[in-house]
Structure formats: C-alpha cells, structure tokens
C-alpha positions as CSV (number, residue, x, y, z in Angstrom):
1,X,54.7,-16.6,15.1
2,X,51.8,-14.1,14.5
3,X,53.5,-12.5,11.7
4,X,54.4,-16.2,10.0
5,X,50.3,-16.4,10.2
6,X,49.4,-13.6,8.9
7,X,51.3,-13.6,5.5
8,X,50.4,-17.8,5.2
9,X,46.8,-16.1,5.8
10,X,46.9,-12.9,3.0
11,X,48.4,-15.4,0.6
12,X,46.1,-15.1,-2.8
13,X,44.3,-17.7,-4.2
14,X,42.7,-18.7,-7.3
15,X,39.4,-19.9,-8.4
16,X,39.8,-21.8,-12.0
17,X,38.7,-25.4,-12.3
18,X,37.5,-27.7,-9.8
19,X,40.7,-29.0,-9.0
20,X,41.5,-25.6,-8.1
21,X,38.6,-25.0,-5.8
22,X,39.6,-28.3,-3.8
23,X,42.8,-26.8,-3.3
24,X,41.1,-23.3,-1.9
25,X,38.6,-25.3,0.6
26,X,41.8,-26.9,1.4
27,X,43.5,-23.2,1.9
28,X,40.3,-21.5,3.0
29,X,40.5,-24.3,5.5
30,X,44.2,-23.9,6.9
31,X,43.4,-19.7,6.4
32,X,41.0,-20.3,9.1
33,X,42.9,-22.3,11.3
34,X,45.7,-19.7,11.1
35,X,43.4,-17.1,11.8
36,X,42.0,-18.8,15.2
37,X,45.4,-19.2,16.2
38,X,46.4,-15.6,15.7
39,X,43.4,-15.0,17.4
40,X,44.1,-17.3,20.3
41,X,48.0,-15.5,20.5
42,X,46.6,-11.9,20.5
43,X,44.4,-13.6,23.7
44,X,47.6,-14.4,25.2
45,X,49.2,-11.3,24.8
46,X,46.1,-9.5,26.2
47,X,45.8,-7.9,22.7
48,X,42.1,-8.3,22.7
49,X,41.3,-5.7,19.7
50,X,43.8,-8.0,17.9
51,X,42.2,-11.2,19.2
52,X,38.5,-9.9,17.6
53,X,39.9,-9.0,14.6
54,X,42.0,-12.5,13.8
55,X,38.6,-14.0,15.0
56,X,36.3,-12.2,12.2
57,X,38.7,-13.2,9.8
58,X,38.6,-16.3,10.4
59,X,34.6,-16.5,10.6
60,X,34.6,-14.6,7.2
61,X,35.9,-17.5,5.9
62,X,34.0,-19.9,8.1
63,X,30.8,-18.7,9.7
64,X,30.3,-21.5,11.8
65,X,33.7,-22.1,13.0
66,X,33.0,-22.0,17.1
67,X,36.2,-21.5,18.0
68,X,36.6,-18.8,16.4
69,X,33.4,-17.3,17.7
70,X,34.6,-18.8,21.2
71,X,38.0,-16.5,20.8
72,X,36.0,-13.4,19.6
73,X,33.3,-13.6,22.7
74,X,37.1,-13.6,25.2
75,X,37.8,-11.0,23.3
76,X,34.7,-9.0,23.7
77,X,34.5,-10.0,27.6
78,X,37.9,-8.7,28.3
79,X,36.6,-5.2,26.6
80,X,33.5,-5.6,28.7
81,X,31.7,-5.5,25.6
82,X,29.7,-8.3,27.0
83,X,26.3,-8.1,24.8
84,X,28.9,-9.2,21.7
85,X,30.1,-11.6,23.7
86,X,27.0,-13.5,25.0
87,X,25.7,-13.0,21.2
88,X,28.9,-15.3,20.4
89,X,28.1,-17.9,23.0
90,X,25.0,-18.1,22.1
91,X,25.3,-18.9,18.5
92,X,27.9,-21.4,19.6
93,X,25.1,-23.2,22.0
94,X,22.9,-23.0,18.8
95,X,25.4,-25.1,16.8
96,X,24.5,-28.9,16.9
97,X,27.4,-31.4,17.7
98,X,28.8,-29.8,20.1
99,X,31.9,-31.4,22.1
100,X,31.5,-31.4,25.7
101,X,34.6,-29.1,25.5
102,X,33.6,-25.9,24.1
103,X,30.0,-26.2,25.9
104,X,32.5,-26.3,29.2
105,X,34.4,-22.9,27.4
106,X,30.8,-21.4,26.7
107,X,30.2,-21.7,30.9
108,X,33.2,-20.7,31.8
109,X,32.8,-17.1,29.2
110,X,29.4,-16.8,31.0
C-alpha cells in the first residue's frame, strides 16, 4: 500500500491555466492525503524515521495540515526527540477550529 502512495504522491504536475491550477489544488490536495497515510502506515510499522519523513512531505505541501503535524510529533516521541514533538503539538493547539478529536490526540502525545 505504501508503495501505491508513494508513486500516486511523485506523480508530476503542471501549472498552465487556471483550470489547470484547480486541478493541482485538487492533486496537491489528494498528495497530502496520501502522504499522511504513508505517514500513519510507517506509525504502524514502527518505522518512525519513515513516519517523519511522509509527514514533512505532506506539510510541504500543506503547512497547516494537523494531522500531519500530529503523525510527525508520534514520530518524534517514539525517537524521544520530544522538544520536536511538543513543537508539533503546539502548533496544532495554536490552530483555530480544532475538533475535539485531535485536541484529545494532542493530550494523549503529551
């Protein structure tokens, strides 16, 4: 399943018209959600490195996509690398909106 991601997510993309760059907010959209779910596999697998990596990806794309920062701060706790991950949760907490869900994730990370 990873690898099915991973080429969806390296497919190229091009930026002509504005018909065009509807269809790459639509494909920068579904590059994201590919990448959190790489992300949340590699978590699984206990393949943290991974898990961070999928999780940058995807926040290159989408700065503010919490889940994605909410994957990359797991990943960082399981490395013990937990300054990175409290930085994550934090800028989570900062987001406004929130669902009571991943303010429930942030606690449990903490």
């Amino acid at each position: 399943a990873i690898e099915i991601f991973e080429k969806m997510s390296n497919a190229k993309k091009e930026n002509e018209n504005s018909e065009e760059k509807n269809k790459n907010s639509e494909f920068d959209e579904e590059r994201t959600k590919c990448y959190m779910n790489c992300s949340a596999c590699a978590l699984q697998l206990k393949k943290y490195q991974k898990a961070i990596h999928y999780a940058d990806s995807a926040l290159i794309i989408n700065p503010q996509a919490p889940k994605a920062l909410l994957r990359r701060a797991l990943g960082f706790k399981a490395l013990h690398r937990l300054d990175q991950a409290l930085n994550d949760i934090e800028a989570v907490l900062a987001m406004p909106n929130l669902d009571a869900t991943i303010i429930e994730v942030c606690k449990s990370i903490c």
